[in-house]
Phi, psi and omega in degrees: 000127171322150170255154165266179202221066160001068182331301202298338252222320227039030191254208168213115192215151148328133166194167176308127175276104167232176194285144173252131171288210176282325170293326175281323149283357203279328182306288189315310190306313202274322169302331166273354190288323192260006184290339204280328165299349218287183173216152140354125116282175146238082147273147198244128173267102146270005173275155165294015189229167149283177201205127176273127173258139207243136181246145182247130183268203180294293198276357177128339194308162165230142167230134150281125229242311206230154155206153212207113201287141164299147180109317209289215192174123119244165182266118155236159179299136178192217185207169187274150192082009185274139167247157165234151181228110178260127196205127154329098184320313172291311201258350184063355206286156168285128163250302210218120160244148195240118164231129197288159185236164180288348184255140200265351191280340171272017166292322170302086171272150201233116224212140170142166166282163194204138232288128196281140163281177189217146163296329183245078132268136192296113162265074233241121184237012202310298171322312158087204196288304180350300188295014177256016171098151155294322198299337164250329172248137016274329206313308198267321169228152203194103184013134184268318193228135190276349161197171188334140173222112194250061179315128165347313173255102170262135164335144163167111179311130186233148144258134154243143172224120172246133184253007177280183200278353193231154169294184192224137158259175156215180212213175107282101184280091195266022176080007175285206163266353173235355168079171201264096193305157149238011206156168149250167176228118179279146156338111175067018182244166179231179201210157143240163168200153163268134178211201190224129185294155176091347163292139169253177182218135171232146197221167220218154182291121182332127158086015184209154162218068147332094195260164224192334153152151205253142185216100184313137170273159185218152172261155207073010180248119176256350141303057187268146195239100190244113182287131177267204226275191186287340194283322212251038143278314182304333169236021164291302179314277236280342177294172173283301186296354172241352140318299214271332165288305194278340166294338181267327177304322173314266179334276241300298179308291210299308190311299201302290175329309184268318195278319217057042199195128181281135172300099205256308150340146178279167172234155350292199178162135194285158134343136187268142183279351159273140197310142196244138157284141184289163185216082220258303181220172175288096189096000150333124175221140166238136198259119190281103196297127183089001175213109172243036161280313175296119178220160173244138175232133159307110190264305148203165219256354189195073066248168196255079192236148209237141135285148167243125193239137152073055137318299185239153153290195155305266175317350169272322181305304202309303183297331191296312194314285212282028169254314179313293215297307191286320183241029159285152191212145154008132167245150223199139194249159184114148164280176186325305205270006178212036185277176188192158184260164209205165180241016156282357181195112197216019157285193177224149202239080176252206181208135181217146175292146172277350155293343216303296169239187188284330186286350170269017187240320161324285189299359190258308171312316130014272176307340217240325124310318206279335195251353161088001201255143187301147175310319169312302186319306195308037208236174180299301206326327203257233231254351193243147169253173186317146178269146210259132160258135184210106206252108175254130140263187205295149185060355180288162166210204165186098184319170168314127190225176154250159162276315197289175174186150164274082173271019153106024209180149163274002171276142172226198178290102172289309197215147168234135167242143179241140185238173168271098223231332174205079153283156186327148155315315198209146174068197145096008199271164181266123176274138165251098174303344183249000177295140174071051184047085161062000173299311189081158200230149166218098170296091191250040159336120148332162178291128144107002170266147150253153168234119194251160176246151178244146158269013199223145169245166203276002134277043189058004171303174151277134155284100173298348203274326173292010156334114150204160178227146193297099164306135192310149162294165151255303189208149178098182179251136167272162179185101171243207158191134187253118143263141181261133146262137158242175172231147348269017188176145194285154185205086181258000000 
C-alpha cells in the first residue's frame, strides 16, 4: 500500500489508507522519489542551553525536528535544499539558519563560542612593504599613499532591514533629479551595500516614484533599520522577522562594542570550515606542494592578502583571453537576481565552467592547491563559481567594493583570487585603500601572477578591511579572471 506524505513536513509517515485525489498522489510519487536523494544533517550543540532544531518550510512554517543537549550531536535525515534553523530552547534567540546541500561534509554543524577578531590585534606590520624584497617591491606592489589617508568620505559596509509593508528601490542622491539607482530592498526583507559617511540615499516605493524617505550614512552606524508608521508596527512586533532583526541589532551592538569592528556578516554564522593560509609577518612565504615555480607571499596581515607568483602559463592566460574575447558582456553589480549595470564597474565579463575542458579541470585542480582547499570542493555544486573572465580598456574600472554580502543565509564569499592574464601598460592595478593602517597597497603584477585575498575574518565576520578596487586602466588593455569560493557552500 502506497504511504501519504505529510507536504508540510517534508517527512514521510504511515497512515490510514484512504482515498486520494490527485495532488496526493502526485505527493506520494515526488516523496519516494527524492526519498532517494536524502543526505545526513549533524549538529553538535556547544552552548549552554538546548537548542532546538527547527525544519522552515517554503512559506516560513517551522516544525521542530530535534532538540539537542549541551555537549551533545544529533542526526537528522532530511534533503539538499531543505533549511533549518537552530534556536535556543529557553531562550527562542536564532543561533544558526542551514540550508541542506547534496554533500554530507557540508552538513556538519558546530554550534558555540567561538574566538572573535578585534580591531586592537597586535599587527606587526612595523616593516611596511619594505620587508618583501626588491624583487616585488616597488615594480609590483607598492603604496597607495605616502602616509595614512583619512578621507572626509569614509568608507563603509551598511545592512539595511525594512519593515514597510511594500519593496523600496533606493537611489544614491547624487544631486541629479532622480539619483543614482542601487537596488531593492523587500518588504520584511533586507539589502548591504558598500557606501560612504555623509552619502544620502533616497528610496521611493517600487516601480513609482513615491518617495518614502531619505537616509544619511553616518560613520559607524552598519545598521539602518527602516521603521514603517505606529499603526503598521503593531503587527510588525508580532513576526519572526522582527525577532530576528532585534536579535541581531543586539549582536551587532555587543560585538562592535567588545571588538570595535562592525558585524558585516549574516548573523547568526558559525566560523568558516575552510582552511585560512597563515598570515604571520610581511613577507611571509608558503610554498605549494606539487607547483614548485609557485609560492604565496604575504603582503598584508589585515586583510589578510598573498601574492601569488607564476600561476598560469603563456598558453593557458590565451586560452582564458580568447574565450573572454568571444563571450564578454557588460559587467554588472548586485546578485544575480537583481544585478544591474552602474557606472562604478565598467568593465566586460564572462564566465567559463570548470567542465568546459579538460584544461579547465586541470587549472581548478591547481587552484586548488595553491588555496589549500580539497580538489573536490572546488565545483559550482560545492564551494566554487564558475571562473569570471574581466576585461578593461582605457580608462574602465570597479570603484572601492566588498566581495562578501549579506543575503539572508550564512554562505557567503570566503575568498578571491584575482590572476592577471594580461596587464595594462600603465595603471589598471588592484587596489586595498585600507591596508596598511589606511597607506592602501596597490597590486600591479605580471602576466600569470595572482592575489589573492580572504574576505572573510576567522571568526565567521565579513572583513570590512577587504575593501578593494579594479584601479582606472591608464593606457593598454587589462584582461584578468576572479575565482570566488564561499563558505560553506556556494549559494547564489
Amino acid at each position: 500500500q502506497c504511504t501519504r506524505a505529510d507536504t508540510q513536513a517534508g517527512l514521510c509517515c504511515a497512515q490510514e489508507n484512504t482515498m486520494a485525489d490527485l495532488w496526493i498522489r502526485i505527493s506520494i510519487a515526488f516523496f519516494c522519489f527524492i526519498h532517494v536523494s536524502s543526505v545526513s544533517m549533524t549538529v553538535t550543540n556547544g552552548e549552554a542551553e538546548i537548542v532546538d532544531v527547527m525544519w522552515i518550510g517554503a512559506e516560513g512554517n517551522q516544525v521542530k525536528i530535534s532538540d539537542v543537549g549541551p555537549g551533545q550531536s544529533t542526526s537528522v535525515n532530511t534533503f539538499a535544499g531543505h533549511k533549518f534553523e537552530m534556536r535556543g530552547q529557553s531562550t527562542g534567540n536564532l543561533l544558526l539558519t542551514h540550508i541542506v546541500t547534496p554533500s554530507e561534509a557540508d552538513n556538519h554543524i558546530k554550534l558555540g563560542s567561538v574566538p572573535e577578531a578585534n580591531h586592537k590585534w597586535s599587527l606587526d606590520e612595523s616593516e611596511g612593504l619594505g620587508a618583501l624584497g626588491n624583487d616585488i617591491h616597488p615594480q609590483y606592489i607598492d603604496y597607495i599613499h605616502r602616509k595614512p589617508y583619512y578621507p572626509r568620505e569614509s568608507p563603509m559596509g551598511v545592512k539595511f532591514r525594512n519593515f514597510f509593508a511594500f519593496d523600496l528601490d533606493y537611489y544614491y542622491d547624487d544631486g541629479s533629479e532622480n539619483g543614482v539607482y542601487n537596488g531593492i530592498i523587500k518588504s520584511m526583507g533586507r539589502s548591504a551595500i558598500i557606501s560612504y559617511s555623509t552619502h544620502r540615499f533616497i528610496l521611493k516605493k517600487r516601480g513609482t516614484n513615491e518617495e518614502i524617505k531619505r537616509v544619511t550614512m553616518k560613520k559607524g552606524e552598519h545598521f539602518v533599520i527602516l521603521w514603517p508608521s505606529e499603526e503598521r508596527m503593531k503587527a510588525v512586533k508580532k513576526t519572526k522577522f522582527y525577532k530576528d532583526v532585534m536579535q541581531e541589532k543586539e549582536h551587532i551592538e555587543s560585538y562592535q562594542e567588545r571588538t570595535g569592528l562592525p558585524w558585516l556578516a549574516y548573523y547568526p554564522r558559525n566560523p568558516p570550515i575552510l582552511p585560512m593560509w597563515p598570515a604571520e609577518y610581511i613577507g611571509q612565504e608558503h610554498s605549494i606542494e606539487g607547483i614548485d615555480s609557485t609560492t604565496l607571499k604575504v603582503i598584508s596581515l589585515r586583510p589578510r592578502i598573498f601574492f601569488v607568483s607564476n600561476l598560469l602559463n603563456k598558453n593557458e592566460r590565451e586560452y582564458i583571453i580568447n574565450y573572454g574575447k568571444e563571450k564578454a558582456k557588460r559587467s554588472a553589480v548586485g546578485n544575480a537576481d537583481a544585478g544591474f549595470v552602474t557606472e562604478t564597474r565598467t568593465s566586460r565579463t564572462a564566465w567559463i565552467p570548470r567542465t568546459h575542458s579538460p584544461l579547465m579541470n586541470k587549472l581548478f585542480t591547481r587552484f586548488s592547491k595553491v588555496l589549500n582547499i580539497s580538489d573536490d570542493r572546488l565545483t559550482h555544486s560545492r564551494n566554487a563559481e564558475n571562473l569570471q573572465v574581466v576585461y578593461y580598456g582605457k580608462n574602465q574600472k570597479y570603484s572601492p567594493h566588498h566581495d562578501f554580502n549579506d543575503k539572508g543565509s550564512p554562505p557567503q564569499r570566503f575568498l578571491t583570487l584575482f590572476i592577471y592574464l594580461q596587464p595594462a601598460k600603465s595603471g589598471g592595478g588592484t587596489g586595498f585603500p585600507l591596508a596598511m593602517g589606511r597607506r592602501g597597497i596597490k597590486v600591479t603584477p605580471k602576466a600569470g601572477d595572482a592575489v589573492l585575498w580572504y574576505n572573510m575574518l576567522p571568526d565567521g565576520n565579513a572583513d570590512e578591511m577587504s575593501l578593494h578596487e579594479g584601479m582606472p586602466v591608464g593606457s593598454g588593455e587589462k584582461w584578468g579572471c576572479n575565482l570566488w569560493v564561499w563558505d560553506p557552500y556556494v549559494n547564489f
